[in-house]
KOLSE-747283 format. One line per 5 residues: number of its first residue (from 1); their letters; for each residue y, z, x of C-alpha. Coordinates in steps of 0.05 Angstrom, whole numbers, plus 32768, in hexadecimal, padded with zeros to 4 digits. Each point is the difference from the previous one (the first is absolute). Layout:
REM KOLSE-747283
NUM> A> Y:Z:X ~ ...
//
This chain:
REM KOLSE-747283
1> XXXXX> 8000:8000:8000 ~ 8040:7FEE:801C ~ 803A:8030:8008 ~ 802B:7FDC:7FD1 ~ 7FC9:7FFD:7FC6
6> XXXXX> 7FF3:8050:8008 ~ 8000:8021:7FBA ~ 8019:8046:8007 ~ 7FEC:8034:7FC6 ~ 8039:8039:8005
11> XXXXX> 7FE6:8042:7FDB ~ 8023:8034:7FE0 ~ 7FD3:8047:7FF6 ~ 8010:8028:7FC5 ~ 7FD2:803D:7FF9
16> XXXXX> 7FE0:7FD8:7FCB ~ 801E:7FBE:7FFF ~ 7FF2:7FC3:8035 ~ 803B:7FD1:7FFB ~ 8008:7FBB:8027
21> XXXXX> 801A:7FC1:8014 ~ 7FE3:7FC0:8021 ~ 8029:7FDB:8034 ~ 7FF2:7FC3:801B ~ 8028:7FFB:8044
26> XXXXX> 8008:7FB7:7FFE ~ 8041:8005:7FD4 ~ 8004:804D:7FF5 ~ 7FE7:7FF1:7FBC ~ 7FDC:8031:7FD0
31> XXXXX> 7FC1:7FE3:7FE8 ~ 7FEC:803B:7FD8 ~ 8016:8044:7FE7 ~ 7FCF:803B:7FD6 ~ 7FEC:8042:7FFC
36> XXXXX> 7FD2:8029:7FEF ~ 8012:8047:7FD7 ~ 7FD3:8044:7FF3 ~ 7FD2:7FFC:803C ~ 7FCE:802F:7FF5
41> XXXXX> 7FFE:7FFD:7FB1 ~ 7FC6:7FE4:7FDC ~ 8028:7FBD:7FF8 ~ 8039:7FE8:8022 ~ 8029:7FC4:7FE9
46> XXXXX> 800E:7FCD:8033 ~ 802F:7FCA:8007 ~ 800F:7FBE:801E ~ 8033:7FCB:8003 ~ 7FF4:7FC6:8023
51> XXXXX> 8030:7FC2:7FF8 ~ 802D:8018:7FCA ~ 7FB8:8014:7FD7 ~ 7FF3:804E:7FEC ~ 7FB7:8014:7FFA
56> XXXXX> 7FE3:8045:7FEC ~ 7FC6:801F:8001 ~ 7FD8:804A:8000 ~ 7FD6:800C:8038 ~ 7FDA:8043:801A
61> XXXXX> 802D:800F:8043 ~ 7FEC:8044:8016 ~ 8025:7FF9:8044 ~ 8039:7FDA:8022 ~ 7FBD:7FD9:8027
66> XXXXX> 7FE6:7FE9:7FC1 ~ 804C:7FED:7FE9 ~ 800D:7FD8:8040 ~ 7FBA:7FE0:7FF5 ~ 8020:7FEE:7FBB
71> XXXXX> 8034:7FE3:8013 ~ 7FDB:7FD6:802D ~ 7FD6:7FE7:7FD1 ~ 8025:7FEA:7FD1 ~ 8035:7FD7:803C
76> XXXXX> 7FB9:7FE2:8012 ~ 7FFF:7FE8:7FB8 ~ 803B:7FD8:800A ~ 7FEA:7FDB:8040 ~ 8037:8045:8029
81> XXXXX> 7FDC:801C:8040 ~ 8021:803A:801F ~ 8006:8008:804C ~ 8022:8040:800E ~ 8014:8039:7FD1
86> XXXXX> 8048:8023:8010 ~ 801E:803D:7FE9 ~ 8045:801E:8000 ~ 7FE4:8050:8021 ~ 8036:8026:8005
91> XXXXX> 7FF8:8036:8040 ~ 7FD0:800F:8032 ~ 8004:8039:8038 ~ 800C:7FE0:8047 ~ 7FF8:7FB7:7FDF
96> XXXXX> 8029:7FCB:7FEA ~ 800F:7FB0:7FF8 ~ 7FC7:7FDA:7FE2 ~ 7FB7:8014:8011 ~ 7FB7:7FE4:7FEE
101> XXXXX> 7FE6:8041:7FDF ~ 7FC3:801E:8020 ~ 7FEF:804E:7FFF ~ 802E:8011:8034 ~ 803C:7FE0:7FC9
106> XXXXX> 7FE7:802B:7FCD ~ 7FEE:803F:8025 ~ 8058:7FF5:8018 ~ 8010:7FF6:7FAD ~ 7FDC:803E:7FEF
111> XXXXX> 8019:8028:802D ~ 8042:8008:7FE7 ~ 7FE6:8005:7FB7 ~ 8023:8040:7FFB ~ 8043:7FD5:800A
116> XXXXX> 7FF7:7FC8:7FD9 ~ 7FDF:801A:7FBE ~ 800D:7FD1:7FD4 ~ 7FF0:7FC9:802F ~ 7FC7:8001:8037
121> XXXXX> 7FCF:8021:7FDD ~ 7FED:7FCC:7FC5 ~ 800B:7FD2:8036 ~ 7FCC:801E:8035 ~ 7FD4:8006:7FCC
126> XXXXX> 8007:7FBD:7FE4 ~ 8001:7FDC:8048 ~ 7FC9:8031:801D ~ 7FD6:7FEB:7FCB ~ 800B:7FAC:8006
131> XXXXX> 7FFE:8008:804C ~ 7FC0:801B:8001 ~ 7FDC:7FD0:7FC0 ~ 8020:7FBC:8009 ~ 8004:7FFD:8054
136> XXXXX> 8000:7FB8:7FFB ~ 803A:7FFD:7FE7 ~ 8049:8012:802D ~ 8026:8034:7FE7 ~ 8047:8008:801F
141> XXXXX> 8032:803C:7FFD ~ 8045:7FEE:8007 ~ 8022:8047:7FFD ~ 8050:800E:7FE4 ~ 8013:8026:8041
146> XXXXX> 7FF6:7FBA:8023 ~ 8044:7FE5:7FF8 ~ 8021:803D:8017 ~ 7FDF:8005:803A ~ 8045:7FE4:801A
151> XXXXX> 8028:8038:7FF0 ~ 8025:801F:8042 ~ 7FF3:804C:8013 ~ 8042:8011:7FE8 ~ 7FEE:7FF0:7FB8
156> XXXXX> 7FB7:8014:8009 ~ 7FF8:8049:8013 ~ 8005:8040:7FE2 ~ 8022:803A:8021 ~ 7FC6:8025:8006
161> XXXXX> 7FCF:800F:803C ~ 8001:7FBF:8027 ~ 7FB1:8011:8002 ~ 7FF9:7FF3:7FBB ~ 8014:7FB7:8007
166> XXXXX> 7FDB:7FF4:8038 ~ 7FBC:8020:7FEE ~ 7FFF:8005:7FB2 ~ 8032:7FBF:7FE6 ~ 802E:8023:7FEA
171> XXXXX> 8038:7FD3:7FF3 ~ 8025:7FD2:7FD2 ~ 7FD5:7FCD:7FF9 ~ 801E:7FDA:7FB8 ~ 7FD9:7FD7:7FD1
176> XXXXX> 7FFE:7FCF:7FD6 ~ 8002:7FD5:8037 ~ 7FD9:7FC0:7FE9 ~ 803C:8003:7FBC ~ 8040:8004:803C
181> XXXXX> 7FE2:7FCB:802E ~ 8006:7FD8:7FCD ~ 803A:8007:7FEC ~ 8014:7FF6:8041 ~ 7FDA:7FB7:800C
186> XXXXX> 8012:7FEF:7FBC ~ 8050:800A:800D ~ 7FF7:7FD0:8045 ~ 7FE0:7FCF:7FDA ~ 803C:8004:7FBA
191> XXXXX> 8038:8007:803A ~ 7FE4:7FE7:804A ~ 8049:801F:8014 ~ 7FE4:803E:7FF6 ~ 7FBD:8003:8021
196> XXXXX> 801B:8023:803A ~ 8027:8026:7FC9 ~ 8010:8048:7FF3 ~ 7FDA:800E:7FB7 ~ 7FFA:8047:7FDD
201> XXXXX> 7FC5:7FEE:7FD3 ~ 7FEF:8031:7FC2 ~ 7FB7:7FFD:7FE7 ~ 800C:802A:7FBB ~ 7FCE:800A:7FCF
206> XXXXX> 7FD2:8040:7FF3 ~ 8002:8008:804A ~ 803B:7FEF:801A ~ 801D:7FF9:8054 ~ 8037:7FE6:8024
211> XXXXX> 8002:7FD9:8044 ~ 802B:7FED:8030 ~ 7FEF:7FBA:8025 ~ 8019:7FD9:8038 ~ 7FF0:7FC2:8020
216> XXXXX> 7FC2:7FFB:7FCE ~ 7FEE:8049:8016 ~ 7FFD:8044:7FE0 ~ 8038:8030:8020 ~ 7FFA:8037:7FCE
221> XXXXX> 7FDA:8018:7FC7 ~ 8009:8030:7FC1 ~ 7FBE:8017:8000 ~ 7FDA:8032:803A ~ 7FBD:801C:8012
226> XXXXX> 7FE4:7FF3:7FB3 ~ 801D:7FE0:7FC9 ~ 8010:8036:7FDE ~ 804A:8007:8025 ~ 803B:7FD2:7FFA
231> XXXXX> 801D:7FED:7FC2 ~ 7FDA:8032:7FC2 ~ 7FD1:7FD6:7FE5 ~ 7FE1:7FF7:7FB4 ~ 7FD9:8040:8004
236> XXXXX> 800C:8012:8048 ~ 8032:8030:801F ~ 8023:7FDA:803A ~ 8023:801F:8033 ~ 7FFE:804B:7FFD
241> XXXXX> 8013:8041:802A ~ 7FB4:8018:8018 ~ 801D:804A:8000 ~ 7FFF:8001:7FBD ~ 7FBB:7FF9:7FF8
246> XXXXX> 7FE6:804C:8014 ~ 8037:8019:7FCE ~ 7FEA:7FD9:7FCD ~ 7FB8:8015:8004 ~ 8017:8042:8000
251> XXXXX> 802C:7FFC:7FBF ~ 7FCF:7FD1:7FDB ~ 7FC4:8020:8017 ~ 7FE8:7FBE:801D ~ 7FCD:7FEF:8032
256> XXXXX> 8018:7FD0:803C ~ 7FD0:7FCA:7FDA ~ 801F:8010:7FB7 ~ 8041:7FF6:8028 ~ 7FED:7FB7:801D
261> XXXXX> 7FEF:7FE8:7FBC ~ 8039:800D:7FDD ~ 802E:7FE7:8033 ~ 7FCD:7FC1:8004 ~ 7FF1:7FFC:7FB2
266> XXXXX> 8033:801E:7FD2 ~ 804C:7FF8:802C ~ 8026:7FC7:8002 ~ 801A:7FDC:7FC7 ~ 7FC9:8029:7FD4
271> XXXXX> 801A:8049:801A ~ 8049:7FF3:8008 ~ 7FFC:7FE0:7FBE ~ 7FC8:801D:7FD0 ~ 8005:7FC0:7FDB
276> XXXXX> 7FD4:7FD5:8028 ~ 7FEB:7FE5:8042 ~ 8016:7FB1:7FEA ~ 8046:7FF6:800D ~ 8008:7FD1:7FBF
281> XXXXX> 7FEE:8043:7FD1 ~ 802A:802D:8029 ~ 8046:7FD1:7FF8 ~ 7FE7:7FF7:7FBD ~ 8003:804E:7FF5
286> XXXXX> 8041:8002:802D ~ 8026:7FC1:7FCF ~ 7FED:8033:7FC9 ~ 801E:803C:801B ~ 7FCB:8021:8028
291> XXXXX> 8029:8027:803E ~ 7FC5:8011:802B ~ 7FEB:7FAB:7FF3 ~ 8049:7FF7:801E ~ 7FF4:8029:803C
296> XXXXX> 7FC4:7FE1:8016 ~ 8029:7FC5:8001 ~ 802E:8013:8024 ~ 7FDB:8023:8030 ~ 7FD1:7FBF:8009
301> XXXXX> 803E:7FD8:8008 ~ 8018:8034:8031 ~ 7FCB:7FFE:8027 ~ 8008:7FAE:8003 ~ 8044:8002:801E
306> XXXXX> 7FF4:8036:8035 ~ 7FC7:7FDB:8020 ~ 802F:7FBF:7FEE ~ 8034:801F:8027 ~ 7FDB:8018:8039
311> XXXXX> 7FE7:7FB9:8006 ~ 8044:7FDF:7FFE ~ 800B:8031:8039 ~ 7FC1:7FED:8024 ~ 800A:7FB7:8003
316> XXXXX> 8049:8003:8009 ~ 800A:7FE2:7FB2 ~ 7FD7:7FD3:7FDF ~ 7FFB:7FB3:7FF6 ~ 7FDF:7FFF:7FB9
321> XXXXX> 7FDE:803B:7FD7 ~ 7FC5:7FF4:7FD5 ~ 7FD6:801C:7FCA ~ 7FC0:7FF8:7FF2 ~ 7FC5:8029:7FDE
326> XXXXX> 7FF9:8004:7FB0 ~ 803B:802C:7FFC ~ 802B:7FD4:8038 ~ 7FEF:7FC8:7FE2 ~ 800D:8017:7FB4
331> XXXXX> 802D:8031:7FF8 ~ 804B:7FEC:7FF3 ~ 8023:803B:8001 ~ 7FDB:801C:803D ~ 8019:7FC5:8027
336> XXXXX> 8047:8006:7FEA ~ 8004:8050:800B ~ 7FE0:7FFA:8044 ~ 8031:7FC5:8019 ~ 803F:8023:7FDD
341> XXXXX> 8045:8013:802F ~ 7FDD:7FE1:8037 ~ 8034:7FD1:800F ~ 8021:801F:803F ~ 7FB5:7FE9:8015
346> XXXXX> 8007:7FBD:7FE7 ~ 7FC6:7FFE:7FD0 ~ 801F:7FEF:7FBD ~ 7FD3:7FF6:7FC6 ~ 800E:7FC0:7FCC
351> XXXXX> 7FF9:802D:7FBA ~ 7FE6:7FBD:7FE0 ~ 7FD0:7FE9:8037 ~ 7FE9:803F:7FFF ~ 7FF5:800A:7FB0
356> XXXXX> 7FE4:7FB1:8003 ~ 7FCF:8009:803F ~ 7FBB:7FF0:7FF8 ~ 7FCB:7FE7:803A ~ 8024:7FF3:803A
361> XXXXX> 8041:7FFD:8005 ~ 8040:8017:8022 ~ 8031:8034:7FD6 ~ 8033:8003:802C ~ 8047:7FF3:7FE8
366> XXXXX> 8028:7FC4:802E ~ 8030:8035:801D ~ 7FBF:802F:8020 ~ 7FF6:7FFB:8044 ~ 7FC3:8016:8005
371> XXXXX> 7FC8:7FDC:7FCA ~ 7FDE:8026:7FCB ~ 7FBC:7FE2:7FE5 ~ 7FC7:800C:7FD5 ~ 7FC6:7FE6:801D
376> XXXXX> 7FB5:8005:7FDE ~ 7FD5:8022:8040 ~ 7FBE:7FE6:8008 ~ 7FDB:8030:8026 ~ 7FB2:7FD7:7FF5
381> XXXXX> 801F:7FBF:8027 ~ 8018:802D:8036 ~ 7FB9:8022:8009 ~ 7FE2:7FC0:7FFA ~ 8019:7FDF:8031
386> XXXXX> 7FFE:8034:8033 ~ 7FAB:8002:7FEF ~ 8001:7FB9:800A ~ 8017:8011:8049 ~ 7FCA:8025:8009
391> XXXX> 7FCA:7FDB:7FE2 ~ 8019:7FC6:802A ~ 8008:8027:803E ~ 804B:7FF0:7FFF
//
């Protein structure tokens, strides 16, 4: 099979979901898309749609082995043969960039489980499983952290125990990395002026991160050692003062544990709020009066500007701002309150661009200096076409 012909199958683990697309590298094109839902259950639908055509169908899936092993079977129907399977991990202690996954992969992944709850361990599970049933097939890890692996010390460590870096990662490391890069190759290829450009790119949705890039390379990044710092999140807490954590388990009469999971499971939007942990139903509740929906607005808006600021800082201003994510890329008023006053920074939103703006497309208005655009990320392309480097040996 030649390089150009590769079809590329890029996964995305739920607990008990298997979700995927089919690229064929010659063109970047996506053959195929489906997924299969309640792994484990006594049925579980699956679905398929190849060429514009939706099938569906109930199948016994007890694991993600037997719902990759679905999905293959019914590409082979329609003439698809799969030569690598990607997915978009997240974090793994002492690696990063794209890897084949083998044990040594997966023993990395699990170790920082403890850090990445809501991640790695659905994923180690699910990729343990297929590594170890279907080894004739290439499976490739192409982790978040590998973009930022660009980021200079002076943006990178903690003030902590220089030890601590050095023997137990603890650093910023950012995420969402496959989502900013890009955003970043996408804005060289909409304006070649910029591709050597200075670009503060916001992936927000129900997680959310900022990052600084230069010259094509991340300089800066919202989030740290997990994902659970930065902006606050849908249902996660964002940055927050550790000390607070032994009072706190004091007055609530909390374990350490108890402690992690609220901070991981019941902050952000959903805590500061108690409406919700989609940003639609909380400025829903906020248009109708809600005060503690309004704060969590703000706040989440807050939290926007100071990493936008910091960032403007960073790169010495900024040639064009972007949003992205299902909240960047949808959300009006978000954009408008997060680009408002900024005009002593030359980034000056168009109101009617802005209330107009769907796909891609710039918002800016003819006076900004710097350009404002809403760009659709496409984080699957991105994966793909770093496994297709390493199933080519590229």
């Amino acid at each position: 099979m030649t390089v150009s012909s590769l079809k590329i199958l890029i996964a995305n683990l739920g607990s008990t979901s298997f979700k995927y697309s089919l690229f064929d590298m010659d063109g970047e094109k996506v053959l195929a898309s489906g997924r299969v839902e309640r792994i484990g259950d006594k049925i579980s639908p699956c679905r398929i749609e190849v060429g514009g055509v939706t099938a569906e169908t109930d199948a016994v899936v007890p694991d993600h082995a037997a719902a990759l092993r679905q999905c293959l079977d019914q590409l082979a129907r329609h003439g698809l043969k799969v030569a690598a399977v990607g997915f978009k991990a997240v974090h793994a202690a002492g690696i990063s960039g794209v890897q084949r996954v083998d044990n040594k992969i997966l023993d990395a992944m699990e170790e920082i489980n403890d850090i990445m709850p809501a991640h790695n361990p659905p994923y180690v599970k699910a990729m343990r499983l297929l590594h170890s049933t279907m080894p004739d097939i290439p499976l490739v890890a192409a982790f978040e952290t590998g973009f930022h692996q660009t980021i200079p010390a002076r943006q990178r460590y903690y003030g902590v125990p220089f030890d601590w870096a050095e023997k137990y990662n603890v650093q910023r490391y950012g995420f969402h990395g496959a989502s900013h890069r890009y955003i970043a190759t996408r804005i060289a290829e909409l304006e070649p002026a910029l591709r050597n450009g200075r670009i503060i790119s916001m992936h927000l949705g129900g997680s959310s991160s900022l990052c600084a890039v230069k010259d094509g390379k991340s300089v800066a990044a919202s989030m740290g050692s997990s994902a659970q710092t930065g902006l606050f999140q849908n249902n996660r807490v964002g940055d927050f003062d550790p000390f607070m954590l032994p009072y706190l388990m004091r007055k609530l009469d909390k374990t350490l544990p108890e402690m992690l999971q609220i901070l991981s499971n019941q902050s952000g939007f959903l805590g500061l709020s108690g409406v919700s942990n989609d940003m639609r139903d909380v400025r829903a509740a906020a248009e109708n009066g809600n005060e503690r929906a309004k704060i969590a607005l703000e706040v989440f808006i807050g939290n926007i500007r100071n990493y936008m600021g910091a960032y403007l800082v960073e790169l010495g201003g900024a040639d064009v701002v972007v949003f992205t994510g299902g909240i960047g890329e949808n959300n009006v008023p978000l954009r408008r309150d997060v680009c408002r006053n900024l005009s002593t920074f030359g980034i000056i939103l168009d109101e009617e661009k802005n209330a107009a703006a769907k796909d891609e497309v710039p918002i800016h208005s003819k006076k900004s200096k710097t350009q404002i655009w809403v760009v659709p990320t496409n984080e699957e392309l991105i994966v793909a076409r770093q496994v297709k480097e390493v199933v080519s040996g590229s």
